[in-house]
C-alpha positions in Angstrom: -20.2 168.0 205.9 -20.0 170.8 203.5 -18.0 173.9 203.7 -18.0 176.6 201.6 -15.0 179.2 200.6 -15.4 182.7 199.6 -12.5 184.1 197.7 -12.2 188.3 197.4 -9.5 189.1 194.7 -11.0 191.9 194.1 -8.4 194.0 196.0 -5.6 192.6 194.4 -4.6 192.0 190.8 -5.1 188.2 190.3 -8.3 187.0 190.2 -8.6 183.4 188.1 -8.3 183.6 184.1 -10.4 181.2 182.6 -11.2 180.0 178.9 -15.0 179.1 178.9 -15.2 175.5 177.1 -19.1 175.1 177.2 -21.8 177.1 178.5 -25.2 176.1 179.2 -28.6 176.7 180.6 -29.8 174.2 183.5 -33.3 174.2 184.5 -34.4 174.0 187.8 -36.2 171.3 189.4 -37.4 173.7 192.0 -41.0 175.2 191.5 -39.5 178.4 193.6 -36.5 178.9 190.9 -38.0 179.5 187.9 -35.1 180.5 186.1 -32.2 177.7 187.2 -28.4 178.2 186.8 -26.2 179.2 184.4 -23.0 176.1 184.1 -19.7 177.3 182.7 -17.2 174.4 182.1 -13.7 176.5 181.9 -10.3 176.1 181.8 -7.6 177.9 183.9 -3.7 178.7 182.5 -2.9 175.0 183.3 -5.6 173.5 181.7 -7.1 172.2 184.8 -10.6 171.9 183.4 -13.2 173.8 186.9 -17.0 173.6 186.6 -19.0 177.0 187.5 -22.3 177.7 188.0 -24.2 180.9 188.4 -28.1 181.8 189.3 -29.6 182.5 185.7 -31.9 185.5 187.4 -28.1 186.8 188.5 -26.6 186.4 184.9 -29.6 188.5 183.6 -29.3 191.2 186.4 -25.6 191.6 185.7 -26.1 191.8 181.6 -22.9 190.1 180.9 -22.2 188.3 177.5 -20.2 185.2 178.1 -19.2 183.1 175.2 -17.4 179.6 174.3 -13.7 180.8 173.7 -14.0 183.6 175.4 -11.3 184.5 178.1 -12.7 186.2 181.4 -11.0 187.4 184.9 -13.3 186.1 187.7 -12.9 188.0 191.1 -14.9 187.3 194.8 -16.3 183.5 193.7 -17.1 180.9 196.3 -15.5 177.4 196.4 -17.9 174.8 197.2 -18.0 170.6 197.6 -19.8 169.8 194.1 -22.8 167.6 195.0 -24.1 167.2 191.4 -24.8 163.1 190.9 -23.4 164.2 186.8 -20.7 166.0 187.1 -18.8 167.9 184.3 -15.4 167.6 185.6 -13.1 164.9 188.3 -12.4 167.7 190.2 -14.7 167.8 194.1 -15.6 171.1 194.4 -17.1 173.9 191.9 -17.2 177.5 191.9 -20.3 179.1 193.0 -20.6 182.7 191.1 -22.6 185.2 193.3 -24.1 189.0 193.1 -20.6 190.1 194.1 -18.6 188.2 191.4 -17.3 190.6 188.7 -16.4 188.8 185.7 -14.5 190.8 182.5 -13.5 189.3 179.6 -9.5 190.3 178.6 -7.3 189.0 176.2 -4.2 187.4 176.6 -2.7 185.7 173.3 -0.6 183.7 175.9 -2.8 182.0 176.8 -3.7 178.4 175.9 -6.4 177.7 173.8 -6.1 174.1 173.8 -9.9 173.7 174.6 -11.6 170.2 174.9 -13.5 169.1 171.9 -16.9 168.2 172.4 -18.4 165.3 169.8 -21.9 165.6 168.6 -24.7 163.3 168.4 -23.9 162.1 165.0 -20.7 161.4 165.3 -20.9 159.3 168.9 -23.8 157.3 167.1 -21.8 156.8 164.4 -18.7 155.8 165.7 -16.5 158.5 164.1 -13.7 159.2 165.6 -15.1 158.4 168.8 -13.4 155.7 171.6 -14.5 155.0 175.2 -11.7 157.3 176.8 -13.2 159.9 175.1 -16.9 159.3 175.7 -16.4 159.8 179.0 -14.1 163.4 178.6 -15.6 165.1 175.7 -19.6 164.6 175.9 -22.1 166.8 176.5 -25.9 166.6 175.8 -28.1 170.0 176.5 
């Protein structure tokens, strides 16, 4: 069973704030969806690490700039069970970004900025700096 959740905060002043860790393009495998999804991995005030994911056509419609680092206040989202086989975080469910989402990008020097450090290619083939614990947390391959 799945349910999903959608949140307004629209009318009120708290909305999540989020660092974006990582942002990527993922292609469809759908013939219909040309486009595929926008996947933010971000981090809220308590460092609980949330994966988001957005319809790229919608990202392009809305002409927003997102960027890794950047703080951004996300209102009206939907929580849904995350059903990805890889997923990016422990948590169960994602957030589902629709038309109505309004995300701004604030600053807050308060906030933590502790962010997750991703290894590269040469250093996990390597070995540098790199044990199984971390494999596991701080991986990514585009």
């Amino acid at each position: 069973m799945s349910i999903s959740l959608i949140l307004n905060l629209e009318k009120s002043d708290l909305g999540l704030k989020v660092r974006v860790i990582r942002c990527y393009r993922q292609p469809s495998s759908y013939k219909s969806d040309p486009d595929g999804t926008l996947e933010l991995i971000v981090h809220n005030e308590i460092e609980d690490r949330i994966h988001a994911t957005i319809d790229f056509g919608v990202f392009k419609s809305k002409k927003m700039d997102i960027i890794e680092g950047g703080l951004y206040k996300i209102n009206t989202f939907m929580v849904a069970h995350d059903m990805t086989k890889n997923k990016s975080t422990t948590n169960r469910f994602k957030l589902r970004l629709t038309n109505e989402t309004s995300i701004t990008a604030f600053q807050d020097p308060d906030f933590p900025s502790s962010m997750h450090r991703f290894r590269d290619l040469f250093e996990i083939s390597n070995d540098i700096n790199v044990d199984n614990f971390q494999l596991l947390s701080t991986y990514s391959i585009h």
